[in-house]
N, CA, C and O atoms as a GROMACS GRO file, in nm:
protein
  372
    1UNK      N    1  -2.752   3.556  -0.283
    1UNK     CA    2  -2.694   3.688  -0.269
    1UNK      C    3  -2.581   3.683  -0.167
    1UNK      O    4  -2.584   3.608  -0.069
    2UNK      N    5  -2.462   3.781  -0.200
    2UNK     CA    6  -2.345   3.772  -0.103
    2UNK      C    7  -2.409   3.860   0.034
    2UNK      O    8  -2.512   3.927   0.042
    3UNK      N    9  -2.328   3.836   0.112
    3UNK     CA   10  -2.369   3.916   0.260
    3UNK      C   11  -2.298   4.024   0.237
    3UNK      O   12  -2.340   4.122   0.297
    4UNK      N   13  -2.172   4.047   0.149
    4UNK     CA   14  -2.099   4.168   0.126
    4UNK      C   15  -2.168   4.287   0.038
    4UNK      O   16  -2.236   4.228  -0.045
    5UNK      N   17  -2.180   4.410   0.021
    5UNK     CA   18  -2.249   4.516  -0.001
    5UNK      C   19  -2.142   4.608  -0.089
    5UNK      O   20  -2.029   4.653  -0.070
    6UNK      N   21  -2.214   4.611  -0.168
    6UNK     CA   22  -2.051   4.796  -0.245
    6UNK      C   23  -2.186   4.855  -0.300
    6UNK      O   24  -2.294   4.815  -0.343
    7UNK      N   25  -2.127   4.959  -0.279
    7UNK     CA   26  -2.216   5.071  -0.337
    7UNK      C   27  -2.106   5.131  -0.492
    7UNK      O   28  -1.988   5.109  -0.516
    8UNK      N   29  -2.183   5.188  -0.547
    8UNK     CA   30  -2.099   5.197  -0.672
    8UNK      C   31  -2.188   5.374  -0.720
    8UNK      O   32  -2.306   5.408  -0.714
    9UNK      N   33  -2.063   5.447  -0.763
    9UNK     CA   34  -2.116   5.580  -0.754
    9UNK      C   35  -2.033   5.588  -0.901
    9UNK      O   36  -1.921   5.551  -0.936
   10UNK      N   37  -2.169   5.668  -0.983
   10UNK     CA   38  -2.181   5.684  -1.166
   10UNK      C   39  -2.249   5.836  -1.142
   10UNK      O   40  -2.337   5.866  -1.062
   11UNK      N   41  -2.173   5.928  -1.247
   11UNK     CA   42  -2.229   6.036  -1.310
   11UNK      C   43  -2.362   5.941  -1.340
   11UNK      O   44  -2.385   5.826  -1.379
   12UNK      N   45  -2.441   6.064  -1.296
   12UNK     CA   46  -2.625   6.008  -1.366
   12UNK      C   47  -2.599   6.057  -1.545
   12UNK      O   48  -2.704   6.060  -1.608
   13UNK      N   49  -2.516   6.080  -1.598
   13UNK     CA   50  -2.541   6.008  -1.748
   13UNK      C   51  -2.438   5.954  -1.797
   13UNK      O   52  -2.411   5.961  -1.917
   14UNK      N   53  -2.373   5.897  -1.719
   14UNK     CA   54  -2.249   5.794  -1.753
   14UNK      C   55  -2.327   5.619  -1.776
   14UNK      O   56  -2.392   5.551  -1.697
   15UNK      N   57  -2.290   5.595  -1.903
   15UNK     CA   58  -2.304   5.445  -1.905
   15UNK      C   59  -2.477   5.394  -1.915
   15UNK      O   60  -2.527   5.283  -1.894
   16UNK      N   61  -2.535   5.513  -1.952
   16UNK     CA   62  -2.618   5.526  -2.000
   16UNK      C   63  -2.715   5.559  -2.204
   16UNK      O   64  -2.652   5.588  -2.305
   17UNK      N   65  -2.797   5.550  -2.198
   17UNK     CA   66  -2.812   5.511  -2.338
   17UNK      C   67  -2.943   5.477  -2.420
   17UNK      O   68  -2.982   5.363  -2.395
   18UNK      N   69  -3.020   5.545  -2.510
   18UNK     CA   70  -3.127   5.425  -2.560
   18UNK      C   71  -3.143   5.290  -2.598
   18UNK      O   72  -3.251   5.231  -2.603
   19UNK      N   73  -2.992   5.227  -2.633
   19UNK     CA   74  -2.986   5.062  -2.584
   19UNK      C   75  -2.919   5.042  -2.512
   19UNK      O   76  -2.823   4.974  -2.547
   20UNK      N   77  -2.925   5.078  -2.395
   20UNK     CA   78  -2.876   5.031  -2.272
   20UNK      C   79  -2.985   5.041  -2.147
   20UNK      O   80  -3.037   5.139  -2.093
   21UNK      N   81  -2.995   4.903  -2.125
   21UNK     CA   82  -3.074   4.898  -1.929
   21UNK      C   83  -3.017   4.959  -1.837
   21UNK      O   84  -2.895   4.968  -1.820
   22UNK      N   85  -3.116   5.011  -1.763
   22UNK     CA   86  -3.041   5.096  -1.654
   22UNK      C   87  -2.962   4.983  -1.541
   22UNK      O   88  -2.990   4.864  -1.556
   23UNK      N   89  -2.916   5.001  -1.490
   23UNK     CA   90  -2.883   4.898  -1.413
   23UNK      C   91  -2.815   4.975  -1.302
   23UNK      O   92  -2.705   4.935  -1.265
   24UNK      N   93  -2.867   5.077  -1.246
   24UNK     CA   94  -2.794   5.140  -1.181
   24UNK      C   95  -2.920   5.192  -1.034
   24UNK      O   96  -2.912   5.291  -0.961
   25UNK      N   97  -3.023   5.083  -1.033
   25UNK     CA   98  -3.130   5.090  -0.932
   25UNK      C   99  -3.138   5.053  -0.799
   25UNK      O  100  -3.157   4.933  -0.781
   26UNK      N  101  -3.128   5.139  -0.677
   26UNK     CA  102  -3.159   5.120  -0.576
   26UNK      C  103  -3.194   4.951  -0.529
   26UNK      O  104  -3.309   4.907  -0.528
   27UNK      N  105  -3.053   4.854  -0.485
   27UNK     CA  106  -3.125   4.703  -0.433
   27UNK      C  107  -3.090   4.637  -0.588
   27UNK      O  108  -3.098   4.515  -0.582
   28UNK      N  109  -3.058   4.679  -0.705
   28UNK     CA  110  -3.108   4.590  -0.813
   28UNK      C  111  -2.912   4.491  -0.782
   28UNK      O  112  -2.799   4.536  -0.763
   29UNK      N  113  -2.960   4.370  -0.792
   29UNK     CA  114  -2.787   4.284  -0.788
   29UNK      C  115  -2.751   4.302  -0.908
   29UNK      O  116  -2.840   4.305  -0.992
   30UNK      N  117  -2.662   4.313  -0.936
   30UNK     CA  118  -2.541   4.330  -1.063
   30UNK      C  119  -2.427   4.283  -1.048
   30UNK      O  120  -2.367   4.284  -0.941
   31UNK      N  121  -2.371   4.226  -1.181
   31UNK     CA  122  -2.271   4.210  -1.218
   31UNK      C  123  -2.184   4.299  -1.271
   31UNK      O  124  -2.219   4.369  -1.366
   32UNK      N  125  -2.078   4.307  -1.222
   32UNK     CA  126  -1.982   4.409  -1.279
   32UNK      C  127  -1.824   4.364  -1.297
   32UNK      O  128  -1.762   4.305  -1.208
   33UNK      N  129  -1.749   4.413  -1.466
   33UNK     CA  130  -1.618   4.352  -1.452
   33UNK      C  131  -1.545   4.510  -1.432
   33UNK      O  132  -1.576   4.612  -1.494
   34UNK      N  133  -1.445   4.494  -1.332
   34UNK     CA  134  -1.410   4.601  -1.297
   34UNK      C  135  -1.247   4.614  -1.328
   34UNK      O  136  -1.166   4.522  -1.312
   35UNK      N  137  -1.230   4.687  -1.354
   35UNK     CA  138  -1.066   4.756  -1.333
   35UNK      C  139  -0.964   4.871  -1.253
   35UNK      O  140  -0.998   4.990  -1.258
   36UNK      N  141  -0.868   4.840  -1.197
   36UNK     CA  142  -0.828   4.924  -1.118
   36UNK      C  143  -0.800   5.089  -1.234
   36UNK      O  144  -0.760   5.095  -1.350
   37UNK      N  145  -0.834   5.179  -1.156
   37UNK     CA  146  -0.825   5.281  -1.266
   37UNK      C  147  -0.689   5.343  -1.261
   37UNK      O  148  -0.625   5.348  -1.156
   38UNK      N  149  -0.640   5.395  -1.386
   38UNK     CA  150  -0.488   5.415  -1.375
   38UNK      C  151  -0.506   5.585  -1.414
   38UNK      O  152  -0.410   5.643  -1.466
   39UNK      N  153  -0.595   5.636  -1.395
   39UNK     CA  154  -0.564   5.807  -1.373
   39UNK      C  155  -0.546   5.812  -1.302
   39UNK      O  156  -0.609   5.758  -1.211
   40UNK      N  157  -0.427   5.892  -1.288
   40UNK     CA  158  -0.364   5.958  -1.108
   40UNK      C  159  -0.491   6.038  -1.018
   40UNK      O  160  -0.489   6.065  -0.898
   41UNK      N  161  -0.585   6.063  -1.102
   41UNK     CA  162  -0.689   6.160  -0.995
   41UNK      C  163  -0.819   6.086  -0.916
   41UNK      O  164  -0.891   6.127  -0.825
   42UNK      N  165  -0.816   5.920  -1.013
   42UNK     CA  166  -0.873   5.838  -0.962
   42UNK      C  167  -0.808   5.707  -0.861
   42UNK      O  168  -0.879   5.624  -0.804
   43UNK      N  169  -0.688   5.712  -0.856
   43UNK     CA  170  -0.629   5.618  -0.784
   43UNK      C  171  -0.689   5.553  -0.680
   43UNK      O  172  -0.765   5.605  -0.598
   44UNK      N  173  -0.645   5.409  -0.684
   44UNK     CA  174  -0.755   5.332  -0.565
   44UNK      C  175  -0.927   5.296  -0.592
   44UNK      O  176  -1.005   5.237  -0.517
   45UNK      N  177  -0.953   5.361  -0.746
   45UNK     CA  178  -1.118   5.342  -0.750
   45UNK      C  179  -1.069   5.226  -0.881
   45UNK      O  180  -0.972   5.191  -0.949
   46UNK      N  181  -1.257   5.192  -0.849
   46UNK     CA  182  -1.227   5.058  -0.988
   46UNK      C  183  -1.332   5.151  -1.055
   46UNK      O  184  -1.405   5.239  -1.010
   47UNK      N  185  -1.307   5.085  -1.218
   47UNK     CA  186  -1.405   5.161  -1.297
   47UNK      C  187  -1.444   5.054  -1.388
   47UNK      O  188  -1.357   4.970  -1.410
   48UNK      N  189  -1.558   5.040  -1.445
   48UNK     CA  190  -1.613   4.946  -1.531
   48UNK      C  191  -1.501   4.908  -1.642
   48UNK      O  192  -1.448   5.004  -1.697
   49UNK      N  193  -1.450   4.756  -1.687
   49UNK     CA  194  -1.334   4.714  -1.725
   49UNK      C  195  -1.322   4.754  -1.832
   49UNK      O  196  -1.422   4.737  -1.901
   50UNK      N  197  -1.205   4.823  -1.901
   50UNK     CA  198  -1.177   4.900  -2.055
   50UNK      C  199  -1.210   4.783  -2.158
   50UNK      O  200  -1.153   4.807  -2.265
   51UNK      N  201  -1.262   4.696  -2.161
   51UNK     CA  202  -1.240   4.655  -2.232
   51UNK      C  203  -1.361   4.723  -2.348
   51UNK      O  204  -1.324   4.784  -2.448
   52UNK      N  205  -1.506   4.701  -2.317
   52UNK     CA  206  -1.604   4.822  -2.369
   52UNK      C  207  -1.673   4.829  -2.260
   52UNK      O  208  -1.708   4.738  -2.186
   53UNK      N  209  -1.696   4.962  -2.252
   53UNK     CA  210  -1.817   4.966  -2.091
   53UNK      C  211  -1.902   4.940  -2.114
   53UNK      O  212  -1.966   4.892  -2.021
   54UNK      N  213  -1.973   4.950  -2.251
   54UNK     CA  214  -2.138   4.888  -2.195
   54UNK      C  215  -2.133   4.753  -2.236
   54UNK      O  216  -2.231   4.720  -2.304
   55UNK      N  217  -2.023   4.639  -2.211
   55UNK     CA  218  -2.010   4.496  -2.208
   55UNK      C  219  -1.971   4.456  -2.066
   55UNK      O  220  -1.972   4.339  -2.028
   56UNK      N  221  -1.939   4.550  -1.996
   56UNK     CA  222  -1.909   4.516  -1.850
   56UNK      C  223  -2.016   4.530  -1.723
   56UNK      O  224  -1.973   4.502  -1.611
   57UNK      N  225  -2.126   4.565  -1.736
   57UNK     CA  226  -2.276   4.574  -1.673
   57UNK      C  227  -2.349   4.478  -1.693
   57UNK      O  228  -2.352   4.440  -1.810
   58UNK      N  229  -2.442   4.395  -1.584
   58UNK     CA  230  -2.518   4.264  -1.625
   58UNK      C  231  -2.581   4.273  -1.496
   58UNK      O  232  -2.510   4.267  -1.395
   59UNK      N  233  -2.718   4.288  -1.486
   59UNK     CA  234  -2.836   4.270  -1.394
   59UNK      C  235  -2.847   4.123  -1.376
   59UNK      O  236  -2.840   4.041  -1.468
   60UNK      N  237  -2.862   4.101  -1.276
   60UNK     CA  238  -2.880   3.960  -1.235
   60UNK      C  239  -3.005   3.927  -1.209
   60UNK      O  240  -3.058   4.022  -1.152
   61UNK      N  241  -3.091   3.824  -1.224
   61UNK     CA  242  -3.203   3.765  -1.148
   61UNK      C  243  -3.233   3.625  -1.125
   61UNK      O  244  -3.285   3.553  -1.210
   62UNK      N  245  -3.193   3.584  -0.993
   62UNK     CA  246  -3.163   3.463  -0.940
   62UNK      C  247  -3.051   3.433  -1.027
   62UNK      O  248  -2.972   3.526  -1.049
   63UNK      N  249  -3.033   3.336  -1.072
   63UNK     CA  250  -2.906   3.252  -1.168
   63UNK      C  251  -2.932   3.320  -1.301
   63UNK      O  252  -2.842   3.310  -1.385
   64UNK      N  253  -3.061   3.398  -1.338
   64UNK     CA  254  -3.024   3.430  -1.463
   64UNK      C  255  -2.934   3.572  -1.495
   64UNK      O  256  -2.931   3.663  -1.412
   65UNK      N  257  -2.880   3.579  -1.593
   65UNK     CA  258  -2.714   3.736  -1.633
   65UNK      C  259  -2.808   3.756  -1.719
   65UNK      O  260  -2.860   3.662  -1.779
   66UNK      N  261  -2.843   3.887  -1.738
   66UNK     CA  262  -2.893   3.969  -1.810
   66UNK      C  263  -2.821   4.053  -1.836
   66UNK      O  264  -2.757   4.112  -1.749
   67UNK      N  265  -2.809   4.094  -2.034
   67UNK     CA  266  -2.674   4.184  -2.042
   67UNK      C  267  -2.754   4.328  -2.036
   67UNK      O  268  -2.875   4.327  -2.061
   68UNK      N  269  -2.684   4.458  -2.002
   68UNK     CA  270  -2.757   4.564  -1.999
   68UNK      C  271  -2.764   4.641  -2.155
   68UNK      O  272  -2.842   4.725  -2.200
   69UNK      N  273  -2.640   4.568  -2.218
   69UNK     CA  274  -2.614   4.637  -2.361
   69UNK      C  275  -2.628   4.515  -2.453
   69UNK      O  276  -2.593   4.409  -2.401
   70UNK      N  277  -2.668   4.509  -2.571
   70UNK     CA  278  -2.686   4.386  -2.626
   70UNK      C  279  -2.609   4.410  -2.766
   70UNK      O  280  -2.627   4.485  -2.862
   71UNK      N  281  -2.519   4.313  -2.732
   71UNK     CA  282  -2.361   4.301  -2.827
   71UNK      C  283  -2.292   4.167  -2.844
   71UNK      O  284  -2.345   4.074  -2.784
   72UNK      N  285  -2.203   4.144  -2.902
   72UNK     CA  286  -2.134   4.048  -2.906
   72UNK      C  287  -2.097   3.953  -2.803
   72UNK      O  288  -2.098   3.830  -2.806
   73UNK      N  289  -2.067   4.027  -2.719
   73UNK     CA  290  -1.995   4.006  -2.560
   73UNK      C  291  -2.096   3.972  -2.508
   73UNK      O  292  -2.109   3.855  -2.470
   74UNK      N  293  -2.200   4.072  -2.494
   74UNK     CA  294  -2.282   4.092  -2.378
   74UNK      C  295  -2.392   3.989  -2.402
   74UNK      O  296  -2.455   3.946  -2.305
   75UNK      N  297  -2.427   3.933  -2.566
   75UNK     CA  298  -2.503   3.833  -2.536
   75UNK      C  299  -2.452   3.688  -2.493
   75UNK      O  300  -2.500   3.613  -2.408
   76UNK      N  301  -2.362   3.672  -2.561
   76UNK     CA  302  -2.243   3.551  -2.523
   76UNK      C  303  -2.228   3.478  -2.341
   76UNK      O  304  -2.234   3.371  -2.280
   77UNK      N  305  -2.210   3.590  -2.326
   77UNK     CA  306  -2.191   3.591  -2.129
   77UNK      C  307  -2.374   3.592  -2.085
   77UNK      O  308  -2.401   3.504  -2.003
   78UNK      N  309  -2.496   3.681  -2.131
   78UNK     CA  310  -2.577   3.651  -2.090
   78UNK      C  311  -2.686   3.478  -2.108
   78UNK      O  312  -2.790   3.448  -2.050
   79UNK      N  313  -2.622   3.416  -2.190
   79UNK     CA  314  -2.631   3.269  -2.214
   79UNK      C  315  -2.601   3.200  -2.127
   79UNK      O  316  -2.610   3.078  -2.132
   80UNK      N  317  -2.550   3.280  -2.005
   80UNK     CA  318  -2.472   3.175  -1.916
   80UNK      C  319  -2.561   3.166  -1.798
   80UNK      O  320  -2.633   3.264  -1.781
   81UNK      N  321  -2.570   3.080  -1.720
   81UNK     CA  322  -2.650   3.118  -1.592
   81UNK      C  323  -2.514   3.134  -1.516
   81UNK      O  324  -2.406   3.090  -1.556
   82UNK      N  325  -2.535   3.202  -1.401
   82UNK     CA  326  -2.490   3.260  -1.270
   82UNK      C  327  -2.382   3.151  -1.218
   82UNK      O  328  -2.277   3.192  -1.169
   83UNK      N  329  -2.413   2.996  -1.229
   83UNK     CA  330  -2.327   2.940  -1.169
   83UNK      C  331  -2.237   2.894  -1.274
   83UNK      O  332  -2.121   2.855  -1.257
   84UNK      N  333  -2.316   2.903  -1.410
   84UNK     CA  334  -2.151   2.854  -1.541
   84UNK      C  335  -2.074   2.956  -1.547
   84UNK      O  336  -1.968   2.924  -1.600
   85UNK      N  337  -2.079   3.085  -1.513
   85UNK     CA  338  -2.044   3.192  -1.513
   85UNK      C  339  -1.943   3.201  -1.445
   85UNK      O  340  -1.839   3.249  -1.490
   86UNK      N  341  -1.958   3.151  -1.306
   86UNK     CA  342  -1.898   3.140  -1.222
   86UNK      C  343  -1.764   3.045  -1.200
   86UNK      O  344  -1.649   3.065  -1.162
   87UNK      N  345  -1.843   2.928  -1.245
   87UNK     CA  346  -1.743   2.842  -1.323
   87UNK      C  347  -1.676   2.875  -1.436
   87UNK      O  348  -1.583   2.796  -1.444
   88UNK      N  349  -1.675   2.953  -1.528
   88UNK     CA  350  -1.562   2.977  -1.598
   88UNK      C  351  -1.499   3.058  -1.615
   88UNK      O  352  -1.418   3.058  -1.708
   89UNK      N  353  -1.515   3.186  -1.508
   89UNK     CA  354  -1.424   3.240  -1.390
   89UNK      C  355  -1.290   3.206  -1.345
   89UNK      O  356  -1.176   3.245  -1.369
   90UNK      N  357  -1.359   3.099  -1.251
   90UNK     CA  358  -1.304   3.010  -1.171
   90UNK      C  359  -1.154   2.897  -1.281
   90UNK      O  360  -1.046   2.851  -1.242
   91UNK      N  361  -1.204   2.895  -1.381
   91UNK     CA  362  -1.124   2.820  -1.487
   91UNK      C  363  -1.010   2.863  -1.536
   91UNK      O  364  -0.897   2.815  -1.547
   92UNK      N  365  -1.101   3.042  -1.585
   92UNK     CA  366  -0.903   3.105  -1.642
   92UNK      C  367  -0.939   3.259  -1.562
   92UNK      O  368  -0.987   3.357  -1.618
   93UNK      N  369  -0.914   3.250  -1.467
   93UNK     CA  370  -0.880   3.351  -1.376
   93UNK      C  371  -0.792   3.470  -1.459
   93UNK      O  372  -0.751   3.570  -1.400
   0.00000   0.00000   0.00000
C-alpha cells in the first residue's frame, strides 16, 4: 500500500448498479483511471476516465485487480496482477 491517501467523493448513486461492485467502501484500496474534468464547473477535479466509467473502477486485494464491472476491458485488465499492471503502465505511458 502507498503511504499517500485521496479520498474520492461520488454522488451515493453515481457509478453504481446491479452489475457493478461497490467499490466505494470505507479503507477498501482501489484502482482508479482518472481524467482531468473539462466542465468549467468542475475544473481542477479528476473524474473516472471517459473512456466507460464502469471500466475505470478496480478493487484491489494484495496483487490481485478485481474489475468492479465485468466487460471487455474490465476483465482483460483484471487478468493482470498488480505488478504486470504496473508494468504495462510503465511501458506506454
Amino acid at each position: 500500500m502507498s503511504d499517500a491517501t485521496v479520498t474520492v467523493e461520488t454522488l451515493k448513486q453515481a457509478f453504481g448498479g446491479p452489475a457493478i461492485e461497490e467499490w466505494r467502501e470505507p479503507e477498501q484500496e482501489v484502482l482508479l483511471f482518472l481524467s482531468r474534468s473539462t466542465e468549467p464547473e468542475t475544473a481542477g477535479l479528476y473524474i473516472l476516465a471517459k473512456t466507460d466509467y464502469s471500466q475505470t473502477a478496480y478493487t484491489l486485494f494484495g496483487d490481485d485487480v478485481r474489475t468492479t464491472a465485468s466487460d471487455s476491458l474490465g476483465d482483460l485488465i483484471s487478468k493482470l496482477t498488480r505488478p504486470e499492471l504496473r508494468e504495462r503502465v510503465r511501458e506506454n505511458p
